[in-house]
Structure formats: structure tokens, C-alpha cells
SEDREN-741855 format. One record per residue (C-alpha): y, z, x; residue in three letters. Coordinates in steps of 0.02 Angstrom, whole numbers, plus 50000, padded with zeros to 5 digits. Example, Ala and Ser with C-alpha at 12.3 -4.5 7.8 and 13.67 -1.06 7.14 Angstrom:
497755039050615Ala
499475035750684Ser
***
This chain:
500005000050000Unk
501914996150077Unk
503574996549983Unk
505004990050035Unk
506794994849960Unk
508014980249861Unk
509224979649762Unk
508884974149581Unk
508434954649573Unk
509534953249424Unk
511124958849490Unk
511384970749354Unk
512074986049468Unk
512044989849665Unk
510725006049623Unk
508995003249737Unk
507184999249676Unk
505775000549754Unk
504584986849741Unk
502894995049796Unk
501454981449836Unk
499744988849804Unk
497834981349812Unk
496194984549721Unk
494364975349716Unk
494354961349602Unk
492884950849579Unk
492184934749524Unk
490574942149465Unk
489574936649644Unk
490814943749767Unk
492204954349781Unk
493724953349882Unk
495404962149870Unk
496804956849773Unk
498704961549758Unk
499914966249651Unk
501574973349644Unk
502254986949553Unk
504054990949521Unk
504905009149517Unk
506625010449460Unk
508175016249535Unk
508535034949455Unk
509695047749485Unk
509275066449483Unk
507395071949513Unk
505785068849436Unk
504015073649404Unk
503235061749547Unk
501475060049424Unk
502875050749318Unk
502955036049428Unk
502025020349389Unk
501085023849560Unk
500935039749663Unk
500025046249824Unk
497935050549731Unk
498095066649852Unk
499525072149701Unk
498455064449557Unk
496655076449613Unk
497925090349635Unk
498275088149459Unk
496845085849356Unk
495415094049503Unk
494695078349526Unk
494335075249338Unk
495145058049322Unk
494265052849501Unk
492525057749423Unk
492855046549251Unk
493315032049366Unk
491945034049490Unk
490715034449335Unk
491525018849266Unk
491505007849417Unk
489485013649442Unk
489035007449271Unk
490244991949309Unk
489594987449486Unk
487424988549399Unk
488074973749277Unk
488714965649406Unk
487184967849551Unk
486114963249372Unk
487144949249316Unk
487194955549143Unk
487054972549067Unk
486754980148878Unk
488054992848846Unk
488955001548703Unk
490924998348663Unk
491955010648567Unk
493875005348608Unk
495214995248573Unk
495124976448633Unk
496274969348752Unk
497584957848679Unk
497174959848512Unk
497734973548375Unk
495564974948333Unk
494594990948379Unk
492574986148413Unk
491245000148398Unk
489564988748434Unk
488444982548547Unk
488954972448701Unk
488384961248855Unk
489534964649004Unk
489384947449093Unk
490654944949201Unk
490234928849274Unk
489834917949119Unk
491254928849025Unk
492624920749149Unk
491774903649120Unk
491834905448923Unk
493214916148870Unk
494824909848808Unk
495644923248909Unk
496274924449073Unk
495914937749180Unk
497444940549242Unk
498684933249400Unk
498274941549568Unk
498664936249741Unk
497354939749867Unk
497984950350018Unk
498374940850154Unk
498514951050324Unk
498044954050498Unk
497364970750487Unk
495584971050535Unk
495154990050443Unk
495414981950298Unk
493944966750315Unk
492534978250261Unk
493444974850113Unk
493294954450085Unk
492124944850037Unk
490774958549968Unk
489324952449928Unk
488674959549770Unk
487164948949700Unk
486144932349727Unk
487484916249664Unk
487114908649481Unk
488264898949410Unk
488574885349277Unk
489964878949153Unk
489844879848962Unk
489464862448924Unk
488084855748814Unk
487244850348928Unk
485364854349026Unk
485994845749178Unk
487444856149177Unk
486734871649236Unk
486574873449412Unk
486204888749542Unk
486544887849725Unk
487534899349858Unk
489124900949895Unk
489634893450072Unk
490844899650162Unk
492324888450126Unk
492154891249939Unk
492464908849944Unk
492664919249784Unk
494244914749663Unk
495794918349713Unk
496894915649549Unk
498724913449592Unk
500074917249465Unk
500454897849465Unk
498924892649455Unk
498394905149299Unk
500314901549222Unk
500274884649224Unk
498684878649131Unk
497524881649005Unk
496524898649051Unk
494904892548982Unk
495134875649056Unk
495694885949240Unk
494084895949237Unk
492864884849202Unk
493674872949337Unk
493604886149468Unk
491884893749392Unk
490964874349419Unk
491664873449585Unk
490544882849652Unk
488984874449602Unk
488364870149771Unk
487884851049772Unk
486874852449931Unk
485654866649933Unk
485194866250089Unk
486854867550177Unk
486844886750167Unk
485344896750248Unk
485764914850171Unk
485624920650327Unk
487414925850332Unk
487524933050153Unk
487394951650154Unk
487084958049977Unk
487774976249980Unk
486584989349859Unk
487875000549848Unk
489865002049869Unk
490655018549942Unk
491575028949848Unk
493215022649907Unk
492775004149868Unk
492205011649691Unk
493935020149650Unk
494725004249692Unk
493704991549597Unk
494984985549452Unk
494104989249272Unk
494444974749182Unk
493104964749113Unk
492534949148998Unk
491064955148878Unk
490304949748718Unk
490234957448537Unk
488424955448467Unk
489044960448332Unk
490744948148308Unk
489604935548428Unk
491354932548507Unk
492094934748686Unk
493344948848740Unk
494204956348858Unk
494034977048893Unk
493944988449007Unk
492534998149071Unk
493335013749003Unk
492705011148842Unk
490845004748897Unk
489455016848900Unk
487595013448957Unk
486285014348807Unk
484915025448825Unk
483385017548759Unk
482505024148608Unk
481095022648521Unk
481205031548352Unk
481845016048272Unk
480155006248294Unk
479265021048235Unk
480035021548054Unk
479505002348045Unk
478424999347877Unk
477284987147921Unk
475204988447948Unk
474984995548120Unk
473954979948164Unk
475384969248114Unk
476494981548220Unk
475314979948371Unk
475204961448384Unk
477144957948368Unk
477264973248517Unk
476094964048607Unk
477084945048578Unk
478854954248613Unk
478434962148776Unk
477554945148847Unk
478984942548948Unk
479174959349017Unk
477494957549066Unk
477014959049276Unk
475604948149256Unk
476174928549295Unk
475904921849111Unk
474744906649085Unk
475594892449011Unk
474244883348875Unk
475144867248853Unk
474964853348978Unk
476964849749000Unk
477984859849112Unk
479274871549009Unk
478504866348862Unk
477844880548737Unk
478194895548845Unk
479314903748739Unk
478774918048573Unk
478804910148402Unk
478544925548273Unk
478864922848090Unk
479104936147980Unk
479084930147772Unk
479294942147620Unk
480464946747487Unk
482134953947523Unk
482364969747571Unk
480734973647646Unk
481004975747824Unk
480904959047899Unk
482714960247990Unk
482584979848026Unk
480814975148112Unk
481664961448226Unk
483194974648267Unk
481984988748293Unk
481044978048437Unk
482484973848499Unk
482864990848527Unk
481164994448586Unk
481334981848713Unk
483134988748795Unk
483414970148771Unk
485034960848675Unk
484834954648487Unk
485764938348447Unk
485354938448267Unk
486124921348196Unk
486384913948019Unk
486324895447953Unk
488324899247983Unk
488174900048170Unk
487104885148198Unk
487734875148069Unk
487124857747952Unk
487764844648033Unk
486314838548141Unk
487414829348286Unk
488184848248306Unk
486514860648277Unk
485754853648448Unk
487364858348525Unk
487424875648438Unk
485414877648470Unk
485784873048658Unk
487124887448668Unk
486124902548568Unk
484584900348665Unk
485344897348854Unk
486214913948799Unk
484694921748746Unk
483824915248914Unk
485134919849011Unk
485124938448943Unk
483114939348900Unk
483834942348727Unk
482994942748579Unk
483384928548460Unk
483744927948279Unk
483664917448144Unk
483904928647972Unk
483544916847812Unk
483154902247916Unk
482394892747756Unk
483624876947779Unk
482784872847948Unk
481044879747908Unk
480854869947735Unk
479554857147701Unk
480444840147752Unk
480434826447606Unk
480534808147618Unk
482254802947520Unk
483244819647614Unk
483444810747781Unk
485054822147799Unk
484074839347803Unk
482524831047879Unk
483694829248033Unk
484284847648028Unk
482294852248033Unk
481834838248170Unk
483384845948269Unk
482704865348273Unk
481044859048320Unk
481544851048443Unk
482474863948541Unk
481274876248475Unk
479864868348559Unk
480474872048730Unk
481334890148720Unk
480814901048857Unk
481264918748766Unk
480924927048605Unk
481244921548430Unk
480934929548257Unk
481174916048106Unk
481414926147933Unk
481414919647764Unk
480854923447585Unk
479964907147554Unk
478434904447658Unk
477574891047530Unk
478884878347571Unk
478764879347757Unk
478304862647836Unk
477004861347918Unk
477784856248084Unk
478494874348127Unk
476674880848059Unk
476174873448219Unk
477344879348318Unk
477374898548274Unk
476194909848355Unk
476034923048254Unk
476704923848042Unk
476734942247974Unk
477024944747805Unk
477914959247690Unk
477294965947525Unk
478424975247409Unk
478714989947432Unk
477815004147324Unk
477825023447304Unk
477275027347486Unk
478305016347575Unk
479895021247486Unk
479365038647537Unk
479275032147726Unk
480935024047715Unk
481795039147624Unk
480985051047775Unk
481445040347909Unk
483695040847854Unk
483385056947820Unk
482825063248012Unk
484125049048059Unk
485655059047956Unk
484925075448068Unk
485115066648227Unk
486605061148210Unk
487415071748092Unk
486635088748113Unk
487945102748063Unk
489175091147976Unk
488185084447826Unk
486685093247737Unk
485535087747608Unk
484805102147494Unk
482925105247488Unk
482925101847324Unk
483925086747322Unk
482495079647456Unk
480875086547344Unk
481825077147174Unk
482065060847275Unk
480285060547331Unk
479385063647182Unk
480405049447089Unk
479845034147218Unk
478665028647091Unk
479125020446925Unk
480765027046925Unk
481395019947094Unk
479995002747061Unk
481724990947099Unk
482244997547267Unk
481974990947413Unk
482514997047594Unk
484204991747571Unk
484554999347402Unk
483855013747476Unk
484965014947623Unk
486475009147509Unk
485875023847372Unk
486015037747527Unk
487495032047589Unk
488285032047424Unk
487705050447382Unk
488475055747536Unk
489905047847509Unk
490115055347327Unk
489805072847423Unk
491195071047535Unk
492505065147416Unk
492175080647317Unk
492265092047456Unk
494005086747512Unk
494535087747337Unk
494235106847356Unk
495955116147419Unk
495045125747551Unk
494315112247619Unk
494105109747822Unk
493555098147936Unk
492485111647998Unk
491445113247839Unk
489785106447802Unk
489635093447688Unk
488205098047571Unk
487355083047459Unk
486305089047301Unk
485095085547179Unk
486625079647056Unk
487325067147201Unk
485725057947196Unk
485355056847009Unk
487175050647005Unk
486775033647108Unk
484935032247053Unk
485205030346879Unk
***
């Protein structure tokens, strides 16, 4: 960090201000390098509290807080620095989003390297640090994991992997540059040139690949990243404040209603690919077949989607789960929207989604040479997917036979009856004590009345109407609760008998 002391660039008075020119660890998502920026502290008269500054010495800032703020940043950059050694990482967002008013609590993939490629938004403008001093070269040119790259084009030829030689560097964005054009249209540029045409020309041998930065590099490394909403199945930009690792769990899977043969065989399918044995590839052409075709058929409200989201979970692994919306009618654009969900799901080992996929899956006729294209389409891509995919949908008589063929395995759902209900009903209720132990009760009695009434009374439901009924009982609990005068946040919320026979009518 240096300073140096001018007088205000817009002439406005003769008072000083100190332009102060710091640098932290930015990265393209392969290497990291240090970058600069300036910050600016205005001329002021009298004295002032020196943690008031825009910048100040970190020996006053652990003074301060003990070291608290160091620790959150330390943790941060760790969980930052694994998705960037991995090249993508699962995480949990619960923040506000960068350059927008919208606050996402969901489900994200921190990848910083296709993120910069795809985004519509820039990362910022930084000028790398240019200077003789050779402390400081431990710091260039890090490192961090094997090179992959590849533009978002619709295109297999497209994608390309290679290593980085030495003249191509990392990016260095430059206010110009980033000011001057098109951020997506920048990225991408600087992202594809990187692709290294000749393979050969660089051995390795030079590339270190650090396993861990030290603490210092960690408390430096700047927090801003590109990740994507599962949930919104959109870009955006964060920072790692606001990212948290997921813990993997199992209970989901375990409140699955489905035959435990059924359950065994699509446990069996999913974790193929996380296998350690090399898989044997049955068909004769190279990258064609390898992938998991499960189809899941039933009425609504039976489990199919939970199932796919509870292996998902199961697996530690993402969940694009996609609609006819996202991939769309129009065949010339579904192989272009086909191409992009499943290199993403590749790319991440995600698990892939299509809910109420009847449009694609339906039995092709001779005069509908519009829709007969849609289906020809999804085969075609379908046939040579490398990762998981779940097909739902509610009418398995009008399949054709084509994608018969092609699926590996096709469970089917009954309707639910009194014992299942009592399963699902079971299952929220242990999830409302997990998560909501000491804020929200249910009464015994409330639980013994909504039990014994899963037969003829409760015949309609299904596991949605279920999970809508519960949430609607609480709800009704709460409102009257705060209607009470002596009323605190500290109470418990207590849901009866009443609540219930109030939404199960």
C-alpha cells in the first residue's frame, strides 16, 4: 500500500487528499495474481476516529474487534479458494445480490470460471500491480488448479481444455478495457483466449499448483464472485460473505415413499457415477449411452419430484430441475437449450431434471411433424448425456416407444392411501422439530386427530396438499398469536387440534 498527497482533481478548494493505492488477490478462476486499486480519503479538519477511514492500518482493525472480523474473512476466503482448487462448488446463499435490489435464500454453484464467461456482469475494473519489488512475486501468477476453459456457444467443438502458457497469463481487466465494451462480450473474449490451440507447447513442468494459500494471501483474496441460482437458474454476482458450505444429509431420502426395491435400484443408478470402479460402456460407439436415464410416472402429487430432489441431496450433488419453459418448443432452439442444460449438468455432475416432460416424451404421430421434431430433438441429445437424468410425467401410456428404449430404469407411483399419508404427515412433522424446535409446537392431540383421519376423510390428499394443509395450520396459529396483546417474539407458537380441522375440512 503507498499514498501519496494532492490536491483535489476538481479544483474545488486548495484542502489535501490523500489518494491511497492498495492491492488484493484477484483471480480468473485458474490463477491468481494481484490487482490494484485506489482509494480516496478526504481532506478534513479537526480529528477523527481512524476505523472511520475508508482504509486503515489491520494492526488498528484486530485491536478493535480481537481478531473477530480477521476470523470471518479467513473462513470466507477457505470456502472460496475449495471452489476454486474444485472448479465448482455447492453452497448455500442467504444475502442480498450485487447490483440488483433482489435478496436470494437458495441453493448455488460458485463457478468462477464459467461465471465470468456467462454472466452479463462485469467483475469489476482493476489494474494489475506493476512494480519492481521482488517480496511481492510470491504473489503473481498463483497457480490454483489444472486449466479448463471454454466459451458459451452452442457448440461441441467449442469446448476446449488446455494450459495456460506463459505469455497468456491470467486476465488483467483494465478500466478501459471493462468501460468501453460490452462486459459479457469482454469476458468471453478474454475467457476463449486462453484455449490453448497447440497442446503440446506447454509441458506443465513449470506450473506449480499451490494446495493451500497462507493466511496472509487468504486475508487478501478479494470476495467477489459470479455464482448461479438453482433456484432462479440465472447468473449473479455476490460475495462470499453470504455463501455457506452445505452439510450433506440424509434424512430427506429417508422420508421417500416409494417400495424399498424401487428405492434401491434408483440409489444404485444415481451413484453410478460416483462409482471408483471404471464403468463398462454396453454400446459399441464411443460417448454414446453412458449417461442415467430414470423415469419416474404417476399421478400428481405422489412423490415423483421430491424423490429426484431427495437424491439429489443424497448425492451432495447440484439439481437443475427444468420445465418445458426452459427448454422450450421451437425445435431449431431446444437443441440449443438441451446443449446448454446438460454441458451444465456435466460440467457440475449435476443431477438433471425434466418435471412434466410429457411434450417431449409423447408418442410421436404422423400428421404432427411440428412436435415430432421437439421429440426427435430430446432424443437426440439425450442419447449421448454423460450425467444423470430423471424424466417425470403423469402419462406413461402415451410415451413413445423411442425413449422406452432409451430409459434404463421406469418406476412408477400409486396413490397414495392411509399409510402413506401417515409417512408423509411423520416425516414434516420431525422436519418442523429440526428446524423449528422451541419456536413452533404442535399439540399431542392435534398429531393423534391428524393421524387417525388419513383414511376416508383425507382419501383426496396427496403430498402436496399435505404439505400445503401444515403449512396453512401453522400459519393460522401464528396469526392468532400476534393478535394476542402480550404477544412476543419469544413465545412459542402452539398449533392445535382446531388449526387442523380448520384447513382439512
Amino acid at each position: 500500500m503507498d499514498g501519496n498527497d494532492q490536491a483535489d482533481p476538481s479544483g474545488a478548494d486548495d484542502r489535501r487528499t490523500w489518494w491511497v493505492n492498495i492491492w488484493h488477490l484477484n483471480t480468473d478462476g485458474a490463477t491468481m495474481r494481484r490487482t490494484q486499486k485506489t482509494c480516496v480519503i478526504n481532506a478534513y479538519s479537526g480529528l477523527r476516529d481512524v476505523t472511520e477511514l475508508p482504509v486503515y492500518p489491520v494492526s488498528v482493525w484486530d485491536a478493535k474487534d480481537k481478531g473477530e472480523c480477521r476470523e470471518k474473512i479467513l473462513a470466507r476466503s477457505r470456502v472460496f479458494f475449495k471452489a476454486l482448487q474444485k472448479g465448482n462448488l455447492l453452497a448455500n446463499h442467504d444475502g442480498p445480490v450485487r447490483d440488483s435490489n433482489s435478496y436470494y435464500i437458495g441453493k448455488v454453484v460458485l463457478d468462477y470460471r464459467r461465471g465470468v464467461a456467462e454472466a452479463d456482469n462485469a467483475l469489476g475494473s482493476f489494474r494489475p500491480v506493476e512494480d519492481p519489488y521482488e517480496r511481492y512475486k510470491c504473489y503473481d501468477e498463483i497457480c490454483i488448479n489444472d486449466y479448463y476453459e471454454f466459451d458459451s456457444s452452442p457448440s461441441p467443438q467449442s469446448y476446449a481444455r488446455g494450459l495456460p502458457t506463459k505469455e497468456k497469463g491470467s486476465i488483467r481487466s483494465t478500466e478501459a478495457q471493462a468501460g468501453s465494451q460490452n462486459s459479457r462480450q469482454w469476458l468471453a473474449r478474454q475467457a476463449m483466449s486462453y484455449i490453448d490451440t497447440e497442446p503440446n507447447s506447454f509441458s506443465g513442468k513449470d506450473r506449480h499448483i499451490v494446495q493451500e494459500l497462507t493466511e496472509h494471501q487468504l486475508l487478501l483474496l478479494y470476495p467477489e464472485t459470479p455464482v448461479y441460482g438453482l433456484k432462479l437458474k440465472q447468473w449473479m454476482m455476490t460475495t462470499v460473505d453470504y455463501i455457506r458450505e452445505i452439510v450433506p444429509s440424509v434424512d430427506s431420502i429417508s422420508n421417500l415413499v416409494i417400495g424399498a426395491d424401487e428405492l434401491r435400484t434408483i440409489r444404485a443408478l444415481s451413484n453410478k457415477q460416483n462409482s471408483k470402479t471404471k464403468q463398462w460402456a454396453a454400446d459399441f460407439i464411443e460417448g454414446k449411452g453412458t449417461g442415467q436415464i430414470i423415469l419416474l410416472h404417476g399421478p400428481p402429487g405422489v412423490g415423483k419430484t421430491y424423490t429426484v430432489e431427495a437424491i439429489a441431496e443424497w448425492l451432495h450433488r447440484p439439481l437443475l430441475a427444468l420445465t418445458v419453459a426452459d427448454i422450450g418448443i421451437v425445435e431449431t432452439l431446444v437443441e440449443q437449450q438441451l446443449f446448454k442444460w446438460f454441458n451444465l449438468a456435466e460440467a457440475w455432475n449435476a443431477v438433471l431434471l425434466v418435471d412434466e416432460a410429457d411434450i417431449f416424451l409423447e408418442r410421436r404421430q404422423n400428421r404432427d411433424l411440428g412436435r415430432n421434431g421437439l421429440v426427435s430433438a430430446f432424443l437426440r441429445r439425450m442419447e449421448y448425456f454423460k450425467g444423470l437424468l430423471f424424466l417425470t410425467t403423469n402419462r406413461v401410456g402415451q410415451i413413445d416407444d423411442a425413449f422406452i428404449s432409451r430409459v434404463h430404469v421406469a418406476i412408477g407411483y400409486d396413490e397414495l392411501n392411509s399409510e402413506t399419508r401417515k409417512k408423509i404427515w411423520n416425516g414434516f412433522f420431525q422436519k418442523l422439530v429440526r428446524e423449528r424446535a422451541g419456536k413452533i409446537q404442535i399439540t399431542p392431540d392435534a398429531k393423534k386427530w391428524v393421524l387417525a383421519t388419513t383414511g376416508e376423510s383425507q382419501a383426496q390428499l396427496n403430498g402436496r396438499d399435505i404439505r400445503n394443509a401444515l403449512q396453512t395450520a401453522i400459519t393460522l396459529a401464528e396469526f392468532e398469536s400476534e393478535e394476542d396483546p402480550d404477544f412476543s417474539s419469544e413465545m412459542v407458537i402452539v398449533v392445535t387440534k382446531d388449526h387442523f380441522q380448520r384447513c382439512l375440512r
